[in-house]
N, C-alpha and C positions, 0 to 999 in steps of 0.2 A: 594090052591093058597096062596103066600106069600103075605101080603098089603106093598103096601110103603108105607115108613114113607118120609114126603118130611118137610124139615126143612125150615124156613126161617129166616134172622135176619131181624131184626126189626133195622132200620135207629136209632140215639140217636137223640132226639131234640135237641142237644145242637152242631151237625155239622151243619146243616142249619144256625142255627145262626152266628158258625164261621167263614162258607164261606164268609157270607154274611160281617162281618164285615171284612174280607179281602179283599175283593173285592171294600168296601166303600174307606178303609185304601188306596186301590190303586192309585183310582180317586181322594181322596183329593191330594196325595202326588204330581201327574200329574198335577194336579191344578196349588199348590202350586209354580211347578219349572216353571210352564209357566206366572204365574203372575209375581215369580223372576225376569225373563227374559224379561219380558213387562218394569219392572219398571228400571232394570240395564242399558236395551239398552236407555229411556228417557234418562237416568241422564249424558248419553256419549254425547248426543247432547246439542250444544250450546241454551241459555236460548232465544238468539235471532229469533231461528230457522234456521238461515244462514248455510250454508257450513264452517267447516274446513280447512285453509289451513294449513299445515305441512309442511316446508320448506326442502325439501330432497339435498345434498349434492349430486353434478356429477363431472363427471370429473377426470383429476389428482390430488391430492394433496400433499400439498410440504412433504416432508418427513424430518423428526425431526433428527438432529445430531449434534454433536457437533466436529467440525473439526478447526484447524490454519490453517489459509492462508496469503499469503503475498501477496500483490499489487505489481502486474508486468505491468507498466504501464509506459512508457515516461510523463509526465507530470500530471500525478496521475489517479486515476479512480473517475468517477459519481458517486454517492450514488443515487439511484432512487426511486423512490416512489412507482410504483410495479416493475414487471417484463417486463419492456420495455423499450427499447432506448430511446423511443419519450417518457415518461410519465418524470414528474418533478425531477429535480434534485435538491437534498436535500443538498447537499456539496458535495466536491472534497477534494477524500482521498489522501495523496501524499504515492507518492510510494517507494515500501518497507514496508509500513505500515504494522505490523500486527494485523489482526482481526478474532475474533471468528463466523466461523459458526455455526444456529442453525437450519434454512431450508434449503432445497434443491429443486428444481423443474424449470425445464426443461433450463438448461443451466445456472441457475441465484442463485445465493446464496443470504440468509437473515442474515444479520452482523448488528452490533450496531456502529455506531464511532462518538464521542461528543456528545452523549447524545441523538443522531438521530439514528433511525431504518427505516430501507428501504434494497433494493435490488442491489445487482452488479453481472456484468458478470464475472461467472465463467473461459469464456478463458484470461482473464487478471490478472488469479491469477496465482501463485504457492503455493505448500507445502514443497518448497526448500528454506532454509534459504538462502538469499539474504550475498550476500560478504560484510562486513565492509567498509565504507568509511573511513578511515582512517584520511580527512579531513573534514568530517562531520560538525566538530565544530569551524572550522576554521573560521578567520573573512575576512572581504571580503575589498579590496583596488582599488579604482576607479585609472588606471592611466590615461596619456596621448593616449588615442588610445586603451588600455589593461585594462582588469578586471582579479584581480588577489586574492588567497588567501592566508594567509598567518598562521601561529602557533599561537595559544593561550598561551598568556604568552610574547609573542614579539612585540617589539614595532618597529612602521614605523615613518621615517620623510621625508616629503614631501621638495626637498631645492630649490626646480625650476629647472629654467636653467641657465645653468654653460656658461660663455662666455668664460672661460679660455679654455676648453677643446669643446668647440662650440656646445654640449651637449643642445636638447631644456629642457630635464627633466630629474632629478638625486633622485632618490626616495630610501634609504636606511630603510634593513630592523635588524632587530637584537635581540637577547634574552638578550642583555644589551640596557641600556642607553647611547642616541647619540647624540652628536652636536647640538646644535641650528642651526649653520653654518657648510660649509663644511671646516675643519683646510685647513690655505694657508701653502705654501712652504714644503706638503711631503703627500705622495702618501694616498688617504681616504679609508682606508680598514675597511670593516663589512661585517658580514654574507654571506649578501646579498645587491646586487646594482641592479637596473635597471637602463640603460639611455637608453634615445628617441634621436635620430639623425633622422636630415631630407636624410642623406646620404642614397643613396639606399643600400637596402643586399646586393649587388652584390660589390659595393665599399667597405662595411664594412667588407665582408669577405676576400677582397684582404689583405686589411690591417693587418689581423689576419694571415691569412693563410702565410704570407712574414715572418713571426717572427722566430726566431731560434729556435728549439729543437721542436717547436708545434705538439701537435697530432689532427690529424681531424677526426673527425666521422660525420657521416650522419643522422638526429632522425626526427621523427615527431614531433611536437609541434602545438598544437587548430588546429591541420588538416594540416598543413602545413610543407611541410619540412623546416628543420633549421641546421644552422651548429654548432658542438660543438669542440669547442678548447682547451687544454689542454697542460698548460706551463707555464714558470718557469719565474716569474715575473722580470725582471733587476733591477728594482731598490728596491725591497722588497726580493728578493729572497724568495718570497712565491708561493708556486704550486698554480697557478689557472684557473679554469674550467668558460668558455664564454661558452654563447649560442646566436648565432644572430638569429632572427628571422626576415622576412619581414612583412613591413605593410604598410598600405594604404596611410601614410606621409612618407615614409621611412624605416626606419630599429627601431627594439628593442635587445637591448643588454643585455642581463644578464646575470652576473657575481657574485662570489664566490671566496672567499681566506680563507685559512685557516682549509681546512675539512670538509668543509659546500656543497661539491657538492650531498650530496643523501638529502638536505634537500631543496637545489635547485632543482633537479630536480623531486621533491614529488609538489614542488609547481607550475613547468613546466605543470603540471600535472592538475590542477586548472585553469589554463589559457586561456583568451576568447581575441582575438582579433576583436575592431569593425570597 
């Protein structure tokens, strides 16, 4: 009969020991990350022990842009102090103005104008450049009854009331230098004349409209229709353009000799009766 041979290996002392220090290696490392963690999570919390607040943002927020707009406004727009009709009003932008936007949100734009920031309604703007006034810069003349404007560079004289011509006010306007007085014995011709008669429009048109050669037309003027005349002066033989208008004491006349009727009536144009 054959014997077995039965072998065994024999363990090295020196695995025991390795486990073992693997195993140590493990737990301190586990240690290690959970004291990390002890001490990371203290140093998050306040020294007080109190709670954190954090201030979280809700809501819409305005949105950043940079856009031109114009004030479309009769009598100009609010500058507000937020986003609300009722909240403070900061100044009155006039209109046409234009401003930079740089917020937007919920109907209301954030703009700068003199130095103030605040809010305006967005439906009272355009991004349509607004038309030229063309008398913008014109200066402004208080009459009898009428507020009127008139070119830069032209001068006005105020001469009263005329008794010769029963006229209560004769107010000459011109891109020359005028009379102190109005010259006696021949006809006072400038640019432009206003006179004030207490006669009603209805009288003073008779008057005009009876004249030889006249042309009539029909216009508006500060709301009101008015009548314009057109004819051939007798005793100057200069073409000139009338325009009567009605008013509250009577009639206002304005007149033109010379070539001056489209600068008459850019000024027709300016005109307020009170």
């Amino acid at each position: 009969m054959l014997s077995k041979n039965i072998y065994r290996i024999k363990k090295s002392p020196l695995a025991g020991r390795r486990k073992k220090f693997l195993t140590i290696a493990v737990i301190l490392a586990c240690a290690s990350l959970f004291v990390f963690s002890i001490v990371r999570f203290s140093a998050m919390k306040p020294a007080s022990g109190n709670k954190v607040e954090v201030a979280v943002a809700t809501g819409d927020q305005p949105v950043t842009k940079e856009l031109a707009v114009y004030v479309n406004a009769d009598g100009g727009l609010s500058l507000r102090e937020s986003r609300d009709a009722g909240s403070k009003r900061l100044t009155l932008i006039p209109n046409g103005t234009k401003l930079t936007v740089t917020q937007e949100l919920d109907g209301w734009y954030k703009v700068s104008f003199e130095g103030k920031d605040g809010w305006i309604s967005k439906q009272f703007t355009t991004t349509a450049v607004p038309a030229v006034d063309p008398t913008k810069d014109w200066k402004i003349f208080a009459g009898s009854g009428y507020t009127i404007k008139y070119q830069v560079g032209w001068n006005v004289q105020d001469y009263g009331k005329n008794e010769t011509t029963g006229m209560t006010s004769v107010v000459a306007f011109s891109n020359q230098s005028l009379p102190a007085t109005i010259p006696a014995g021949s006809d006072f011709i400038a640019p432009v004349v206003v006179n004030t008669t207490a006669k009603t429009a209805v009288d003073t048109n008779k008057s005009y409209a009876s004249m030889a050669g006249v042309t009539v037309e029909s216009l508006t003027v500060a709301g009101r229709t008015a009548q314009k005349y057109t004819f051939t002066s007798p005793t100057s033989n200069t073409q000139v353009t009338t325009v009567v208008v009605a008013s509250s004491s009577g009639s206002i006349i304005f007149s033109e000799a010379g070539g001056y009727s489209e600068d008459l009536l850019k000024m027709l144009n300016t005109l307020t009766i009170s």
